[in-house]
LUMKEGU-946845 format. One line per field, with one value per residue (C-alpha): residue number from 1; residue in one letter; chain; y, x, z. Coordinates in pm, 1 decimal, padded with zeros to 6 digits. Layout:
BEGIN
i = c(NUM | ...)
aa = c(A | ...)
ch = c(A | ...)
c2 = c(Y | ...)
c1 = c(X | ...)
c3 = c(Z | ...)
***
This chain:
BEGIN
i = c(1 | 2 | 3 | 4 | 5 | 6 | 7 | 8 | 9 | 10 | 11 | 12 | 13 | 14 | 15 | 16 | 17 | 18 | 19 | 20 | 21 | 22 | 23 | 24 | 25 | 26 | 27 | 28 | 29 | 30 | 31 | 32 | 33 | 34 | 35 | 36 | 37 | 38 | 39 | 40 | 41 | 42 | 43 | 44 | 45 | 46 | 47 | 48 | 49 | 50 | 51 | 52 | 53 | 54 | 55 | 56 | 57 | 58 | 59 | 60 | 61 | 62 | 63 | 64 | 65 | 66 | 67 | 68 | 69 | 70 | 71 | 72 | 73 | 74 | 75 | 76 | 77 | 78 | 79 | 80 | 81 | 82 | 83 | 84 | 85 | 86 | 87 | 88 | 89 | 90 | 91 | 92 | 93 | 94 | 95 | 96 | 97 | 98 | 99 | 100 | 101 | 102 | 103 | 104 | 105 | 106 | 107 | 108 | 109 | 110 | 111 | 112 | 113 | 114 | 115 | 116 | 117 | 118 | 119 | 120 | 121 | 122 | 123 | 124 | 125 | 126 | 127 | 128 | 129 | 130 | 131 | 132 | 133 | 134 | 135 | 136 | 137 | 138 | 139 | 140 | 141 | 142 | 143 | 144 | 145 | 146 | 147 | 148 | 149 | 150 | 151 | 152 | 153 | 154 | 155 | 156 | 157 | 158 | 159 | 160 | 161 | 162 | 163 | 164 | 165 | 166 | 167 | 168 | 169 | 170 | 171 | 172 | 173 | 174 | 175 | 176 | 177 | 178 | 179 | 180 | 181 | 182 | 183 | 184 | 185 | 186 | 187 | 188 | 189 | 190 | 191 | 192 | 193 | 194 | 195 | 196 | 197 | 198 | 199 | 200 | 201 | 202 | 203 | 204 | 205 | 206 | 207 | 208 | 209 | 210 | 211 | 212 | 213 | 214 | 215 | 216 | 217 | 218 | 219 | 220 | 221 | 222 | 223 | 224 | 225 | 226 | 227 | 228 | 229 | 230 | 231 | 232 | 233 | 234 | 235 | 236 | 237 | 238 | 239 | 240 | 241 | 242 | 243 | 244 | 245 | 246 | 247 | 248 | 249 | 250 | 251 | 252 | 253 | 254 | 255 | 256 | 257 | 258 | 259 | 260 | 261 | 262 | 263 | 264 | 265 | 266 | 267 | 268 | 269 | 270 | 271 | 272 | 273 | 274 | 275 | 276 | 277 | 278 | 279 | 280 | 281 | 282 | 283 | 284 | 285 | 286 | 287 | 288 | 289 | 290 | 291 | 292 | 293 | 294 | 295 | 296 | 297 | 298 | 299 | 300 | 301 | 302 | 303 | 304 | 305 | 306 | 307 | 308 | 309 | 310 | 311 | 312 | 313 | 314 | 315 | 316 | 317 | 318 | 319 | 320 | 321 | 322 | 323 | 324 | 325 | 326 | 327 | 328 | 329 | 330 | 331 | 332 | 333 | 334 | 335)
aa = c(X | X | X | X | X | X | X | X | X | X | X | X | X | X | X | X | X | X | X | X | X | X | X | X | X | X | X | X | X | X | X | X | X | X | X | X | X | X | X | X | X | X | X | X | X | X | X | X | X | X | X | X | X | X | X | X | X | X | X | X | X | X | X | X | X | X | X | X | X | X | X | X | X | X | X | X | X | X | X | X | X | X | X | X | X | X | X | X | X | X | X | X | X | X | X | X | X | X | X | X | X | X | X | X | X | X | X | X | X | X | X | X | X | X | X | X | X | X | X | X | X | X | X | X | X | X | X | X | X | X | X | X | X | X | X | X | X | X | X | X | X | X | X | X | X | X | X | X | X | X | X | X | X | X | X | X | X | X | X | X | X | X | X | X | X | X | X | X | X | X | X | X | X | X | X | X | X | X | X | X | X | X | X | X | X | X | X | X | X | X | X | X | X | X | X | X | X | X | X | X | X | X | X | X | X | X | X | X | X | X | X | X | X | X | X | X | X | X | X | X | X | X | X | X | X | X | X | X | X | X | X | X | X | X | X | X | X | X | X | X | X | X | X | X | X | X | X | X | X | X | X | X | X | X | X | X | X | X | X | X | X | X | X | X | X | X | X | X | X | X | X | X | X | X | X | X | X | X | X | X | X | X | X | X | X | X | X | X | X | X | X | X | X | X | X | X | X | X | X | X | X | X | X | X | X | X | X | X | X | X | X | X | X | X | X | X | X | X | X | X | X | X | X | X | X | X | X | X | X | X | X | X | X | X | X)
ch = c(A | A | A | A | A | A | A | A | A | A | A | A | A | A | A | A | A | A | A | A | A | A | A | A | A | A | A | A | A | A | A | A | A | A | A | A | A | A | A | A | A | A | A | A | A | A | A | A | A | A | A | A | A | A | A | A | A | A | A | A | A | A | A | A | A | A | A | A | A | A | A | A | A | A | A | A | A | A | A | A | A | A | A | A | A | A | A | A | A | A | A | A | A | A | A | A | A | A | A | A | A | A | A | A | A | A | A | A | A | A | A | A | A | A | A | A | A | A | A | A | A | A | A | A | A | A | A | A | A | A | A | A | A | A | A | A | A | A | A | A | A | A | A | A | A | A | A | A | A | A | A | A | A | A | A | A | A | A | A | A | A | A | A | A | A | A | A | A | A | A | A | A | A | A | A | A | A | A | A | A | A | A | A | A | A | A | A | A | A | A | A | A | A | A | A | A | A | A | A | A | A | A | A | A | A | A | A | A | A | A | A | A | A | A | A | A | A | A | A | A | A | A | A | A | A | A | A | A | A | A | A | A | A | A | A | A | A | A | A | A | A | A | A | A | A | A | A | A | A | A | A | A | A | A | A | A | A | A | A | A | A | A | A | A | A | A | A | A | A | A | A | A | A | A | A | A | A | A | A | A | A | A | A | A | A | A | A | A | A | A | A | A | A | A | A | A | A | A | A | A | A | A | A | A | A | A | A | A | A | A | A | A | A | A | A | A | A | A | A | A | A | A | A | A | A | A | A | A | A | A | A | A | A | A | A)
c2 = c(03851.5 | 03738.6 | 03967.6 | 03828.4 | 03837.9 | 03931.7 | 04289.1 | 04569.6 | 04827.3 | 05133.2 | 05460.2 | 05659.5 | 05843.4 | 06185.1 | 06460.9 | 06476.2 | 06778.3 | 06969.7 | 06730.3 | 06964.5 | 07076.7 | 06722.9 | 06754.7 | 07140.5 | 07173.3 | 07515.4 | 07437.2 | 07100.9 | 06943.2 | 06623.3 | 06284.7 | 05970.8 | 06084.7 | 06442.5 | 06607.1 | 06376.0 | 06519.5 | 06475.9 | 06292.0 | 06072.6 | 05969.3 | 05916.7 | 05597.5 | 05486.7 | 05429.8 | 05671.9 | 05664.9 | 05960.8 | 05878.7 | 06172.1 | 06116.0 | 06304.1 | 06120.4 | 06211.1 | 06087.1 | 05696.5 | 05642.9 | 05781.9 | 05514.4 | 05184.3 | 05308.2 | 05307.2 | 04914.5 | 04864.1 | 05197.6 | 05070.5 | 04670.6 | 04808.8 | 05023.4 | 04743.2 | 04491.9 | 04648.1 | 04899.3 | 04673.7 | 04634.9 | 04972.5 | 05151.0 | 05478.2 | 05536.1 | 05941.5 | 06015.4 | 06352.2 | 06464.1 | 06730.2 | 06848.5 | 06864.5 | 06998.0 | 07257.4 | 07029.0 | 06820.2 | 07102.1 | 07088.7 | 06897.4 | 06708.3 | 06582.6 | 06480.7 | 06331.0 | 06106.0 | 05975.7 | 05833.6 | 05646.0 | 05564.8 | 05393.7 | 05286.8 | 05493.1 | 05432.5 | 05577.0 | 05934.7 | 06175.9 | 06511.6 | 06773.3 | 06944.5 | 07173.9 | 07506.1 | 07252.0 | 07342.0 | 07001.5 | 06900.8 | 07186.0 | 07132.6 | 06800.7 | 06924.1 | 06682.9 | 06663.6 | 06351.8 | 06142.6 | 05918.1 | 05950.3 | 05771.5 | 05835.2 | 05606.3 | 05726.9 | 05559.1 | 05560.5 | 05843.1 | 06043.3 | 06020.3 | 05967.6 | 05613.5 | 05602.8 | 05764.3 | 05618.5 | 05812.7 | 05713.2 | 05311.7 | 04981.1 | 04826.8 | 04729.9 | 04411.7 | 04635.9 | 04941.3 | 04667.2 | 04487.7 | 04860.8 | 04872.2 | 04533.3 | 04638.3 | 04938.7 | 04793.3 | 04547.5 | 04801.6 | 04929.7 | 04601.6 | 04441.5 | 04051.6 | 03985.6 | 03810.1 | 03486.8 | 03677.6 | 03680.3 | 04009.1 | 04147.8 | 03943.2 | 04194.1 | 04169.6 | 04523.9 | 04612.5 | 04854.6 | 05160.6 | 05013.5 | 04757.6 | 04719.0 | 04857.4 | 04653.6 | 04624.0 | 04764.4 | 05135.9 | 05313.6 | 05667.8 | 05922.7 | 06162.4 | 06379.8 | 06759.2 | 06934.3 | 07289.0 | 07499.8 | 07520.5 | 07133.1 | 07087.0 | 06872.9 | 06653.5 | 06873.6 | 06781.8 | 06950.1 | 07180.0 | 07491.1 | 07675.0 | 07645.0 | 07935.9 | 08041.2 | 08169.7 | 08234.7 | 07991.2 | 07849.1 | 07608.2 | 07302.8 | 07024.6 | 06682.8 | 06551.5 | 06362.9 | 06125.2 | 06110.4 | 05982.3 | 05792.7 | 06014.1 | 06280.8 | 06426.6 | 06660.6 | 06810.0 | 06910.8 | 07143.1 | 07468.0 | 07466.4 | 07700.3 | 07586.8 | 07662.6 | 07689.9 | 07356.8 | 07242.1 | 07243.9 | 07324.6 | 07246.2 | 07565.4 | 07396.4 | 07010.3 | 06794.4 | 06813.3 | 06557.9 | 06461.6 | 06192.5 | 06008.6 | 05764.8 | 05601.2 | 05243.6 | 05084.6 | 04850.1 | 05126.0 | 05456.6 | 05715.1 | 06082.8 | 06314.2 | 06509.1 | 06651.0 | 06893.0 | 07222.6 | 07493.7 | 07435.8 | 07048.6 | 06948.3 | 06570.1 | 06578.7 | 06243.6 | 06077.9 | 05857.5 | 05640.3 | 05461.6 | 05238.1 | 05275.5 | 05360.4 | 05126.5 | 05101.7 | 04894.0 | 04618.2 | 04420.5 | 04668.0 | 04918.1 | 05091.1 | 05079.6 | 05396.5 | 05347.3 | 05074.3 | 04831.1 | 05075.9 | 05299.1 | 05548.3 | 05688.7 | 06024.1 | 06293.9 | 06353.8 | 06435.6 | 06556.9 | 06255.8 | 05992.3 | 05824.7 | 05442.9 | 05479.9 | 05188.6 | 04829.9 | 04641.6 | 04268.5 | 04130.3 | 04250.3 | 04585.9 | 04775.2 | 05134.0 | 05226.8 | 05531.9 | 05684.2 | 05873.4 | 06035.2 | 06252.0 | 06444.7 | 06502.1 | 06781.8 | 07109.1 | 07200.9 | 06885.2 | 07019.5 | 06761.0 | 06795.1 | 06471.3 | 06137.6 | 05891.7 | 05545.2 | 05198.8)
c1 = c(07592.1 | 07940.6 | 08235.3 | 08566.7 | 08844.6 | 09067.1 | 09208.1 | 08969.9 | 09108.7 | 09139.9 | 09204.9 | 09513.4 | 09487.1 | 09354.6 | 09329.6 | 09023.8 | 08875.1 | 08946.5 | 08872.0 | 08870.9 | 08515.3 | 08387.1 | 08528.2 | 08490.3 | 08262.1 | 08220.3 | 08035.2 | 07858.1 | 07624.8 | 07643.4 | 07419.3 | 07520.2 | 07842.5 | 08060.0 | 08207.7 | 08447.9 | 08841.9 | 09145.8 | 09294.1 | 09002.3 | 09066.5 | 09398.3 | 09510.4 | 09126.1 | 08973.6 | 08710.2 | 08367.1 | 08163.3 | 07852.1 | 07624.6 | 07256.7 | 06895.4 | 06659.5 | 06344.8 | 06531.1 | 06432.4 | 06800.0 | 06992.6 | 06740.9 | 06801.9 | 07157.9 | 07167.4 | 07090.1 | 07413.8 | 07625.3 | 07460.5 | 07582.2 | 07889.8 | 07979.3 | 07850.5 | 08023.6 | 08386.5 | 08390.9 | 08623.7 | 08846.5 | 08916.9 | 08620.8 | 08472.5 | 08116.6 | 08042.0 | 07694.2 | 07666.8 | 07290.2 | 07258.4 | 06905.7 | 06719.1 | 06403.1 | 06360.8 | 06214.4 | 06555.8 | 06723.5 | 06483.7 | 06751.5 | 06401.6 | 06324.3 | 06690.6 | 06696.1 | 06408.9 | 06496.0 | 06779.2 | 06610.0 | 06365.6 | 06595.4 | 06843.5 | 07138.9 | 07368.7 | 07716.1 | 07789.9 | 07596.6 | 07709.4 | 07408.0 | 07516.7 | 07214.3 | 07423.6 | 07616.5 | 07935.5 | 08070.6 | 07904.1 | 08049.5 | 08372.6 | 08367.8 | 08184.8 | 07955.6 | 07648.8 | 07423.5 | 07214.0 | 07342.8 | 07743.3 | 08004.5 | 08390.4 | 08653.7 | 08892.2 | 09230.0 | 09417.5 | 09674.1 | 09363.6 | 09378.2 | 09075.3 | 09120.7 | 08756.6 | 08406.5 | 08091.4 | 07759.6 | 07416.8 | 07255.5 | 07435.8 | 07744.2 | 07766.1 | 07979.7 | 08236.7 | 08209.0 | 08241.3 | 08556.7 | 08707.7 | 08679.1 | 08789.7 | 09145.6 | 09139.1 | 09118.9 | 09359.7 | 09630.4 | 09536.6 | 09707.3 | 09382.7 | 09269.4 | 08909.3 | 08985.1 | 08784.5 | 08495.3 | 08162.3 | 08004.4 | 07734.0 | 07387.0 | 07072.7 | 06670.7 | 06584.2 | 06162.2 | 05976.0 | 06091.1 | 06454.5 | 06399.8 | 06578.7 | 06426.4 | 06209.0 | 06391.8 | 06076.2 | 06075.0 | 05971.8 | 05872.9 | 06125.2 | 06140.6 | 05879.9 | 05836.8 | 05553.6 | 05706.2 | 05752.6 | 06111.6 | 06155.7 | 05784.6 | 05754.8 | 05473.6 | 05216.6 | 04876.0 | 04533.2 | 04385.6 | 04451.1 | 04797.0 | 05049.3 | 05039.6 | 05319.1 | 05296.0 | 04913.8 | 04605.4 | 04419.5 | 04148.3 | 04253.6 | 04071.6 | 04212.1 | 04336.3 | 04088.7 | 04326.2 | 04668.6 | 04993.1 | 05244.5 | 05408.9 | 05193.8 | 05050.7 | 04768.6 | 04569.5 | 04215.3 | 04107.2 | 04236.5 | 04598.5 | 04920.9 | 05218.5 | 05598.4 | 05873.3 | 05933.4 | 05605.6 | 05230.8 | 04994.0 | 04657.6 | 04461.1 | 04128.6 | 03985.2 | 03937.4 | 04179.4 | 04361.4 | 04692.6 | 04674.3 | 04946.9 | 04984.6 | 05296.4 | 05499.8 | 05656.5 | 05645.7 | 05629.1 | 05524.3 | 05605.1 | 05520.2 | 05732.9 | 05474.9 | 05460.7 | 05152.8 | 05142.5 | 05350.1 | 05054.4 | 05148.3 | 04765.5 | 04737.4 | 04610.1 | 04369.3 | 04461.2 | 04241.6 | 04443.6 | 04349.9 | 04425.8 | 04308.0 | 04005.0 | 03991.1 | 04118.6 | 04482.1 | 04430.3 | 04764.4 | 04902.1 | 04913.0 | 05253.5 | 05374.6 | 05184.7 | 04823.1 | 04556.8 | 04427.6 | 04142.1 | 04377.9 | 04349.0 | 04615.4 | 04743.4 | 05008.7 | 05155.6 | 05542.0 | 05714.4 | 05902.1 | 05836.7 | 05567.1 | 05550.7 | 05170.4 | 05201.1 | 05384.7 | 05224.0 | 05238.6 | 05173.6 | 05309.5 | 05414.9 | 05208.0 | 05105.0 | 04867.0 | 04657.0 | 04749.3 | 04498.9 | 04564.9 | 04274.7 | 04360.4 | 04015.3 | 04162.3 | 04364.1 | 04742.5 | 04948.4 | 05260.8 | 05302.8 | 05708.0 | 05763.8 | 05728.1 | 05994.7 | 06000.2 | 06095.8)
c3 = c(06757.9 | 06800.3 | 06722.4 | 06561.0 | 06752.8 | 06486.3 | 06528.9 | 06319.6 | 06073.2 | 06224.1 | 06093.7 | 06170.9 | 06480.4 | 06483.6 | 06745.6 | 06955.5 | 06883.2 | 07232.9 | 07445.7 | 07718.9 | 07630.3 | 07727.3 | 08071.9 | 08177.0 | 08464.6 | 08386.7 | 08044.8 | 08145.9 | 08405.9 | 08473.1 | 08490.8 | 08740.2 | 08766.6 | 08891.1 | 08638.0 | 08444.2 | 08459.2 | 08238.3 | 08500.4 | 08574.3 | 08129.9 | 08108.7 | 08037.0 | 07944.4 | 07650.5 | 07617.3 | 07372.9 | 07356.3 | 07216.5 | 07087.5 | 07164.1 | 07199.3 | 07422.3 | 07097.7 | 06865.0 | 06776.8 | 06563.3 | 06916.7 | 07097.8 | 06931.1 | 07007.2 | 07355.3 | 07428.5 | 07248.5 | 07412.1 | 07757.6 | 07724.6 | 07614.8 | 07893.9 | 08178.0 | 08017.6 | 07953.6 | 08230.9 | 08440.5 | 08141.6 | 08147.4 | 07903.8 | 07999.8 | 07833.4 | 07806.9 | 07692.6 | 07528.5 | 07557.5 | 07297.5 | 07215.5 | 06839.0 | 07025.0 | 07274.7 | 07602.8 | 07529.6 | 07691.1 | 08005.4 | 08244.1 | 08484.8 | 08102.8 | 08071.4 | 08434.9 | 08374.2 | 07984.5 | 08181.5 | 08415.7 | 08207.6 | 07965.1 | 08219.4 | 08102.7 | 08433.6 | 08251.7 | 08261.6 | 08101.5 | 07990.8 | 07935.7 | 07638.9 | 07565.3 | 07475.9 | 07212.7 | 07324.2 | 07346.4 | 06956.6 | 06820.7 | 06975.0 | 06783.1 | 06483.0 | 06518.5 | 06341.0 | 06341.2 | 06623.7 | 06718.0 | 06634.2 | 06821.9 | 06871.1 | 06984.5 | 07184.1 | 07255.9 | 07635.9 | 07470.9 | 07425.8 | 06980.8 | 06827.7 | 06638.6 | 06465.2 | 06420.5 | 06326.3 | 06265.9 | 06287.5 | 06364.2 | 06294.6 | 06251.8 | 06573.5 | 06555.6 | 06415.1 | 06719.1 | 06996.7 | 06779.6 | 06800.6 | 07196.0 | 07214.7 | 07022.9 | 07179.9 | 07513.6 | 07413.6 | 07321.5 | 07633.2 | 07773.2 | 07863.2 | 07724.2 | 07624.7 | 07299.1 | 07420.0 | 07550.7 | 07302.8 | 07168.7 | 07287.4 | 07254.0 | 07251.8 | 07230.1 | 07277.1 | 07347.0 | 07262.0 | 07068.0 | 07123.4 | 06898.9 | 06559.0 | 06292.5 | 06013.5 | 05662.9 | 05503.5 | 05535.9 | 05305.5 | 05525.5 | 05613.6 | 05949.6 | 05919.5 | 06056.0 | 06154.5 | 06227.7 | 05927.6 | 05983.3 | 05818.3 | 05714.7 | 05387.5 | 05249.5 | 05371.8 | 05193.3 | 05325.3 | 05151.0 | 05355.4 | 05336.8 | 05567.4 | 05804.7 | 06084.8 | 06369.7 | 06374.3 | 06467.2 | 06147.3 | 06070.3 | 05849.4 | 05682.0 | 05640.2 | 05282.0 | 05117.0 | 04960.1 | 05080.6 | 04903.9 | 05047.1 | 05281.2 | 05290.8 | 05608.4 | 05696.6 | 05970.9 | 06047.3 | 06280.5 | 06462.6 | 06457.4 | 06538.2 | 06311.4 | 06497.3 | 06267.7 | 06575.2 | 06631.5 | 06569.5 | 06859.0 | 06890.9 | 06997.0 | 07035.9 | 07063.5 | 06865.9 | 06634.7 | 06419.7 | 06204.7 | 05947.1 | 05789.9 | 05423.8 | 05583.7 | 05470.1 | 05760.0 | 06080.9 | 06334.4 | 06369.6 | 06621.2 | 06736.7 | 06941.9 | 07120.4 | 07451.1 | 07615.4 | 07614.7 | 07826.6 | 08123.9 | 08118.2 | 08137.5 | 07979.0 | 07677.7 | 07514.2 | 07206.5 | 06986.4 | 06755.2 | 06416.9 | 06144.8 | 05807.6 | 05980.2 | 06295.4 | 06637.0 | 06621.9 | 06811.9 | 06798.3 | 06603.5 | 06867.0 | 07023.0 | 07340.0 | 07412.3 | 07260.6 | 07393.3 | 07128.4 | 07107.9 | 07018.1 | 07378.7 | 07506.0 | 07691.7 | 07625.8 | 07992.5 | 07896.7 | 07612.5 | 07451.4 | 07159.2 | 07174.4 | 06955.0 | 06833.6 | 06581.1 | 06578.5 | 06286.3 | 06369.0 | 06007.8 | 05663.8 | 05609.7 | 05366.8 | 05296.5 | 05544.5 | 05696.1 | 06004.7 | 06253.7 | 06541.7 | 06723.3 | 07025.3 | 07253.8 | 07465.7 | 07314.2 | 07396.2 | 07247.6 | 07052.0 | 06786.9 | 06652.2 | 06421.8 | 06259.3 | 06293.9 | 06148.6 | 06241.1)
***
């Protein structure tokens, strides 16, 4: 990817919406860095980039937020990650601490699980990143995945403004793995909910029920895009919980990948997984996270990529069979 070196269009400058929240040490902890200070912004240009470590849009984000900040960080950019949580374990700060590492975040990260600093901006989409300039105005906003050529030519004028000189330099060349890959242009399956709360789809038999443990049966045809499960199950208005093994969810999904947020149960005991494919073990269409027999184990709460197809995309049959009970299943995403 190379990005022009022609000044972008940006909007007229607006107030940051109190940026004060971002930097108070009284409402924030803080990742690989102390807590940030007015003083230690002025005169930088700032981004503040909203993310959720679950959340697969916020993670094909980050390769680009993370080049970004290594590369320009000498030229006067300073990177803020804002870790606000959809699910509850996002607000676990060990959870936090190790999705960092784990995805080598090394900028600072501001914990943000009471959402003081999202509402402050009135934020409200994963991944959503504002553009700060060195007088502390907010010169432009974008929400959600892609057009990233166009965020790094905004740091580039903003640094430039800022009296820095990186015309000549390329843009940012990426080949993420795993779940931080670019998504496929063939999706056809939306983010999916298993709690009550956002539950949609749902296709076996049985009712619904909240709150309570009840047996289901799998579908015995499923649409595209609906979802099902079999065996004894207590539905969240979050999550579903699997009272007793085995149990299953199936899936009629259309696209290249396929993930899970799931974690174990409040004990933290690993739960098994079987995974399959219209039927059959994967085999090179496995995740990251399943074998090509389709084994795997639920040790953390997180996303977990269960399915990277390797040939065309088509509608196909998802299986997932936990062998022990207490996973929390909380959603399908898509890539």
């Amino acid at each position: 990817m190379t990005v022009s070196a022609e000044s972008p269009a940006l909007g007229a400058a607006r107030a940051v919406p109190d940026l004060a929240a971002l930097v108070s040490a009284e409402n924030t902890s803080w990742i690989n860095s102390p807590p940030l200070t007015p003083a230690s912004l002025h005169g930088k240009v700032v981004l503040v980039d909203f993310w959720t470590y679950s959340c697969i849009n916020s993670l094909r984000n980050v390769p680009y937020v993370r080049s970004w900040a290594a590369k320009y960080a000498d030229a006067g950019l300073v990177v803020v990650g804002v870790h606000t949580p959809e699910f509850g374990f996002e607000k676990d700060l060990p959870n936090i601490e190790k999705a960092v590492r784990d995805y080598q975040v090394t900028y600072p990260v501001a914990v943000d699980s009471g959402y003081a600093i999202w509402n402050a901006f009135r934020n409200d989409a994963w991944p959503a990143d504002y553009f700060i300039d060195r007088s502390g105005r907010m010169r432009y906003s974008h929400f959600g995945e892609g057009d990233y050529e166009k965020s790094e030519g905004v740091i580039r004028q903003l640094l430039r403004e800022n009296g820095g000189s990186d015309a000549a330099r390329p843009g940012v060349r990426l080949s993420a793995p795993g779940a931080e890959a670019p998504p496929s242009d063939e999706i056809a399956s939306p983010e999916t909910y298993v709690g009550y709360n956002r539950a949609e789809n749902f296709a076996s038999p049985q009712t619904l029920q909240r709150n309570r443990s009840a047996r289901y049966t799998a579908p015995a045809r499923l649409a595209l895009n609906q979802w099902g499960l079999a065996g004894s199950w207590t539905v969240t208005g979050e999550s579903g919980g699997l009272d007793q093994a085995p149990g299953k969810i199936v899936f009629r999904f259309h696209s290249r990948d396929l993930h899970l947020v799931m974690g174990p149960s409040m004990s933290g005991s690993p739960v098994r997984f079987t995974v399959k494919l219209d039927g059959a073990p994967p085999g090179r269409n496995r995740g990251v996270d399943a074998a090509p027999d389709g084994g795997g184990v639920v040790r953390e709460p997180r996303m977990y990529q269960l399915i990277r197809q390797t040939g065309a995309v088509r509608d196909r049959t998802f299986e997932i069979e936990f062998l022990d009970p207490g996973v929390r299943a909380f959603s399908f995403t898509f890539g």
